[in-house]
N, C-alpha and C positions, 0 to 999 in steps of 0.2 A: 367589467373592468374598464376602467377609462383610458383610454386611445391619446397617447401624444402622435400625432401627424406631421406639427411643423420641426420637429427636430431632422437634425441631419438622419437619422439612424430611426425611422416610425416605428414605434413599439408600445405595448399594453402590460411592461415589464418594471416602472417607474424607475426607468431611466434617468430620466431627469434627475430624481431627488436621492443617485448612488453616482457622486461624481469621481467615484475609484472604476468604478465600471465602465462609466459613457469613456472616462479620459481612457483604457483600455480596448472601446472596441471602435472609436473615433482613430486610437493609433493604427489601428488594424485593418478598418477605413479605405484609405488611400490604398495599402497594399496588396488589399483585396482587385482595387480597380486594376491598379496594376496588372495582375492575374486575367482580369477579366480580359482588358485591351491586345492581350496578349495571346492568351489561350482560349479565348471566347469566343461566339459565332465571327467569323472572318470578311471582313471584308461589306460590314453592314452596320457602323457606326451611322452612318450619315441617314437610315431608313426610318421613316416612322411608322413604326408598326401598331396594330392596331389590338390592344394587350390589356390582363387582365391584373388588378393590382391590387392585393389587399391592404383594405384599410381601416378593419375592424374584424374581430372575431364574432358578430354577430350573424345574422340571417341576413343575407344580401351585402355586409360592409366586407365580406372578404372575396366581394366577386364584381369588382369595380372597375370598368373598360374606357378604354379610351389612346389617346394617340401619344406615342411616348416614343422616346429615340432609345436605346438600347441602352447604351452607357449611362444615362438621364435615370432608369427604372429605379425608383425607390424601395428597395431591398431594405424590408423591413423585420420585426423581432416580435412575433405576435402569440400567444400562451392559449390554450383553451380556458375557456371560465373554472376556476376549480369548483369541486363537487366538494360542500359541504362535509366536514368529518369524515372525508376519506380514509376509509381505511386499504392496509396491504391483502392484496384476494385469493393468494397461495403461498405454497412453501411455508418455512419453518417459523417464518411471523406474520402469518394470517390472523389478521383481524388484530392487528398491532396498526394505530395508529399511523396513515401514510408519512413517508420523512417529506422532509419541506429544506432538510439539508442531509447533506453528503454522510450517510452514517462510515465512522472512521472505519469500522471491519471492512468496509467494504468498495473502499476508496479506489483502490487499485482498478478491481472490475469492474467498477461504475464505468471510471476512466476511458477504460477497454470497450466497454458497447459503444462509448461518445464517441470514441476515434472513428474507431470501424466502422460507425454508418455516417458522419462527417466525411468521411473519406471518398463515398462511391456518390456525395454529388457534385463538387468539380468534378470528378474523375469523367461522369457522363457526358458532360458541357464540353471538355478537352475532347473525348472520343469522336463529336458531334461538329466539332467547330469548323467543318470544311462543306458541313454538305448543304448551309445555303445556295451554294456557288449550284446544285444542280436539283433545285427544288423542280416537283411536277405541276406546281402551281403555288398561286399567292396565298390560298388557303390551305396548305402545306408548310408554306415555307413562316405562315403565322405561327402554327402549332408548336414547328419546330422551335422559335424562339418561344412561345411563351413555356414549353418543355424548359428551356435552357436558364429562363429568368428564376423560373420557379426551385429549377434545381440551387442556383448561387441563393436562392432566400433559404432553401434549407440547410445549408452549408451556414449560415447567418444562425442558424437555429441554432444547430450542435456546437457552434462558436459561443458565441451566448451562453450559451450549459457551461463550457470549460473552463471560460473567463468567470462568471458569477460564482462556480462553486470549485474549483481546483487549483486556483493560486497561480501559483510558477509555472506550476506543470503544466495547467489549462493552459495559458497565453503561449510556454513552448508548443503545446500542441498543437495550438491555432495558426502560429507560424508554422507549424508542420505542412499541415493539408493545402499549403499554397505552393511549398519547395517540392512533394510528389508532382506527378504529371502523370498519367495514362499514358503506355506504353513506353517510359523512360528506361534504357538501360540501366542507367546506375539511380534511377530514385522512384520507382515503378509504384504503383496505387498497391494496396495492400491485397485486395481479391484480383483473382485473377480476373473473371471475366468484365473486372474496369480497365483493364489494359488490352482487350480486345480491339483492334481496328471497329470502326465504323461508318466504311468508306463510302455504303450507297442506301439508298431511301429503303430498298427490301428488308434489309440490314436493322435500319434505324426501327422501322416497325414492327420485326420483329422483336427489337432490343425491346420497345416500349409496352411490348405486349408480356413477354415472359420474364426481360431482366427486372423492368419497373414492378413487374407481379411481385415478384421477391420480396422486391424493395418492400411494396403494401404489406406481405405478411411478416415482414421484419419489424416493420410500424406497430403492425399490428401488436406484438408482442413485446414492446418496446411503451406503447400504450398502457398495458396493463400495468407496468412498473410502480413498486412500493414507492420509487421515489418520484414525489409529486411533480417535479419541474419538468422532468423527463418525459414523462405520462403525457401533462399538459403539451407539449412542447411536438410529443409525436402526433396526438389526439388532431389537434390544427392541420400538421405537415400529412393528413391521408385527407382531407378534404381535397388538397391540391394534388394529391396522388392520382386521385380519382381521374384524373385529364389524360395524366400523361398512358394511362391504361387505356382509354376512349382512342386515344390517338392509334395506339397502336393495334387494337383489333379493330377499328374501322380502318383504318389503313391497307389490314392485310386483305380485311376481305375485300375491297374496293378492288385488290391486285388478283382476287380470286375472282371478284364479277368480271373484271377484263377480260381474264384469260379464259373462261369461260364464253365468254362473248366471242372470242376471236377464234376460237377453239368449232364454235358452234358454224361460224363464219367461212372457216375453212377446211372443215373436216377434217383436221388433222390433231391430234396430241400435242408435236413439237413446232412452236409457235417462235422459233428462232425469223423464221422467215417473215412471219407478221410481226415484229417486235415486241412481244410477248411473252408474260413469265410462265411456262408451264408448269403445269402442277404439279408433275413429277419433280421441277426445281424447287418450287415450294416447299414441297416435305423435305427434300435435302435440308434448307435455310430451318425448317421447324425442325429438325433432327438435331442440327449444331445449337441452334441458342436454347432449346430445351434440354439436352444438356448440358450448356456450359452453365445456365442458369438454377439447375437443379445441384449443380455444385455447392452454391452460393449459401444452400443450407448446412453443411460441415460434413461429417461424418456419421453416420448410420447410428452409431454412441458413442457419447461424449460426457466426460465428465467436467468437462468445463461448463456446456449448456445446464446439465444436473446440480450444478453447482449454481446459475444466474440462476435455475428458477427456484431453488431451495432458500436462497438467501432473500428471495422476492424482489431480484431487479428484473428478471426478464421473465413474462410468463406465455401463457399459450396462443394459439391464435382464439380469440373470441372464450378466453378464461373464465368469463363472468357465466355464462351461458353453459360452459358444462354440469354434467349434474356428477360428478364424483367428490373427494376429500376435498381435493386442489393440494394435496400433500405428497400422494402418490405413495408413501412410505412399502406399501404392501404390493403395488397394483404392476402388473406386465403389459408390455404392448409388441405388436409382431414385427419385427424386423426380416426382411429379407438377406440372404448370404448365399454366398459359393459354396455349396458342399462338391464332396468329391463326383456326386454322379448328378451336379449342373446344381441349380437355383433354388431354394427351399424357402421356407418358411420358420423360421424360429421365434420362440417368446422370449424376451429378456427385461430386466428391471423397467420401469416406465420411465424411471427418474432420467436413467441415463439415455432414453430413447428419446426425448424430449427432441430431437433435431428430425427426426424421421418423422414423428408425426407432425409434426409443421410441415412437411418437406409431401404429406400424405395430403394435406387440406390444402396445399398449393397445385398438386397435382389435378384434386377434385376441380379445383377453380379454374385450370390452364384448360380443363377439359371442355368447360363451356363455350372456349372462345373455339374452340377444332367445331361443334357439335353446330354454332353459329354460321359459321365459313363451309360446313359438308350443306349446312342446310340452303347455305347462297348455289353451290353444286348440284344439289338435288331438283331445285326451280329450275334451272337449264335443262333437266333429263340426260344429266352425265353420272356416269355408275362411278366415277373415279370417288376412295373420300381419304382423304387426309388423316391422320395418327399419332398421335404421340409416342416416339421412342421408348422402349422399355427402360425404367429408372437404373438400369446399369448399365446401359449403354451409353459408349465414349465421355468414361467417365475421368477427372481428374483426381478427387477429391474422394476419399472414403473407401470400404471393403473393396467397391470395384474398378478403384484408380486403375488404368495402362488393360484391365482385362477385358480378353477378344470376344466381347459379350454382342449380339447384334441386336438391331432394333426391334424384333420381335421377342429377343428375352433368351436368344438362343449361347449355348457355348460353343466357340469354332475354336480352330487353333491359330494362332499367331497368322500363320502364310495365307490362312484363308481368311480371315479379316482384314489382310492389308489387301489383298487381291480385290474385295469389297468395296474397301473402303469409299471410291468413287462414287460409287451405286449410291452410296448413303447417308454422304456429307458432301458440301458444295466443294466442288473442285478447283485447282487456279481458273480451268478455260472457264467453267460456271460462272465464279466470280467475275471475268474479265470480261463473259456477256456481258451480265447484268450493269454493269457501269459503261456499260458502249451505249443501256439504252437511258445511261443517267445526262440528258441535254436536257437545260433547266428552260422552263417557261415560266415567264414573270408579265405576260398580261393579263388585266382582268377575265373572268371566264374561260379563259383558255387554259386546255390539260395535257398533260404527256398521255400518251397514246399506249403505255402500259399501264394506268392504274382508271378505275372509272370515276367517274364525279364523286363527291360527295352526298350524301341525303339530304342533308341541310347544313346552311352556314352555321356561324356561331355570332351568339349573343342575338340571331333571332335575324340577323343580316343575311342578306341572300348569298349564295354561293360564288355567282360573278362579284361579289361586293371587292373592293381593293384593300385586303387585308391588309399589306406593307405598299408605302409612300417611298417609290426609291429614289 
């Protein structure tokens, strides 16, 4: 597909020759910067960072580096190549020609998947926009902006969707997602955990390790969509996904080979005194954002989800590749639930399980990065390993929202899960370590003294290289 470059707005969507469309998302434009200048990384207009820009959806054109000032970054509208006679690959109109437009039944919840994931990438940019200020280095505080550019071009995407195919209601929408803010009283981001603070770099890497996780298997299944543009549109946005997951499991382990390192240094566990995240704090920080992010999948069943994938807008993770119907009409899957004597197993329809078993292949996936990070623990000759919370643990969302379930999968009563609760989620004091040891270093080569170097730079540059020009 051929690439216009010099427009204001770089895209592979022929822009150009729909001047209903450019003159609506040119209006939109400015408003965006707006947003940007406002609620975007803070305090780093004037840096030139050293960033990654796409500028074609081929091998190599979507992975294009060089020195760009923030506000300057060309936030562009880029589609995957369509796949010849696509057709739809589940649900009730399988192997019905892919839509190319908005089929009317089904307008409304097109809508609804557009908003919803439009939503949580400002939402991250806002969460993120203060902690340049206490980067542990320049090759850190790159990541985190090109994290942040990347998020506003996806925001660029699902605009793009709303504007080209929903009229009125598209552009009201598009005006929407700039009027939320992350953590706003009165105009709060739609999922909860985009209004989560994200006040220190622990924080951020784990955000980018399990929140960003979501996000991919959200793509992912957002990918398979009977509707073409959507498909195409998500297909592109998990190439650049791919980063912001790199960031955040190399990140964490880097905080695991430190403390490990200072741990070994001083023979001690609690690394307060060496300035140090121990690993006991760490399973805390992995305790809270793997629940709050296992949220993010809905309810255990849902007839809403039964509903996206029946009509063939939202299907599975990695759909193409299962070997069943893809209709599910017959087929059961196992849900977890409270019964009266603790935690069981039950089978219920597949259709409506449809959020659990995403919620089951994201789990498998979050596992590799624990089994990654025990494996950085096990090279040191420390017995400690890391875990993932049991899926009902500190839950909001679904059968085990508010219940005193613990991280091993246990039922306690109310008084003795809050008695707990410190043990097993970061605490205020926890929290107010960790940002005592957030002092930002911004010379080349130099590191904060709680995370380890990196293995290698990026785009092939050395690690001392001067990622941001401040």
């Amino acid at each position: 597909m051929e690439v216009t470059y010099s427009d204001r707005i770089p895209n592979n969507v022929g822009l150009h020759d729909n001047r209903r469309l450019q003159r609506a998302l040119e209006a939109w434009q400015p408003r965006y910067l707006d947003w940007w200048h406002e609620m975007g990384p803070e305090s780093f207009d004037a840096a030139h960072v050293y960033l990654r820009t796409a500028t074609d959806v081929g091998r190599g054109g979507w992975a294009n580096f060089g020195w760009v000032r923030l506000p300057e970054y060309r936030w562009g509208i880029f589609l995957a190549d369509p796949e010849p006679d696509r057709r739809v690959g589940f649900g009730e109109h399988r192997d019905d020609p892919a839509w190319q437009e908005v089929p009317g039944e089904y307008r409304n919840q097109l809508r609804r998947l557009i908003v919803v994931q439009g939503d949580t990438e400002p939402a991250s940019v806002e969460q993120q926009r203060r902690l340049g200020q206490t980067c542990p280095s320049l090759y850190d505080l790159r990541n985190l902006f090109q994290v942040n550019v990347e998020e506003g071009r996806h925001l660029w995407a699902m605009v793009y969707l709303l504007d080209a195919h929903f009229g009125r209601d598209g552009r009201e929408e598009a005006e929407a997602l700039l009027e939320r803010h992350a953590g706003d009283a009165d105009r709060p981001r739609i999922l909860a955990a985009f209004n989560e603070p994200t006040t220190d770099w622990l924080s951020f890497f784990m955000f980018t390790h399990f929140t960003d996780r979501d996000g991919r298997f959200q793509l992912e299944a957002l990918s398979e969509s009977g509707f073409d543009p959507l498909a195409r549109t998500c297909q592109f946005m998990l190439r650049e996904e791919a980063h912001h997951m790199f960031v955040g499991t190399t990140g964490v382990g880097r905080v695991v080979q430190r403390s490990c390192e200072l741990m070994r240094q001083a023979d001690t566990d609690d690394l307060r005194q060496q300035g140090g995240v121990s690993l006991q704090l760490l399973q805390k920080y992995i305790n809270f954002h793997f629940s709050v992010s296992i949220d993010l999948f809905g309810g255990e069943t849902s007839s809403n989800a039964a509903s996206y994938f029946s009509s063939g807008l939202k299907g599975r993770f990695h759909e193409r590749q299962r070997v069943d119907d893809h209709r599910l009409l017959e087929a059961t899957y196992p849900v977890t639930e409270l019964g009266a004597d603790g935690l069981r197993q039950v089978e219920v329809p597949a259709l409506t399980a449809i959020n659990e078993g995403l919620r089951d292949d994201y789990i498998a996936n979050c596992q590799k990065g624990l089994d990654r990070w025990n494996a950085i623990i096990a090279e040191q000759g420390i017995a400690t390993r890391l875990t993932l919370p049991h899926r009902a643990f500190h839950r909001s969302i679904g059968i085990f929202a508010g219940q005193p379930i613990t991280p091993d999968g246990r039922v306690v009563s109310p008084e003795a899960w809050a008695a707990a609760r410190d043990g097993w989620l970061p605490s205020d004091a926890d929290r107010a370590y960790v940002h005592s040891l957030m002092q930002p270093v911004l010379e080349p080569g130099r590191i904060a003294g709680w995370i380890a170097p990196p293995a290698a730079g990026i785009d092939d540059r050395p690690v001392d290289f001067e990622y941001v020009r401040l």
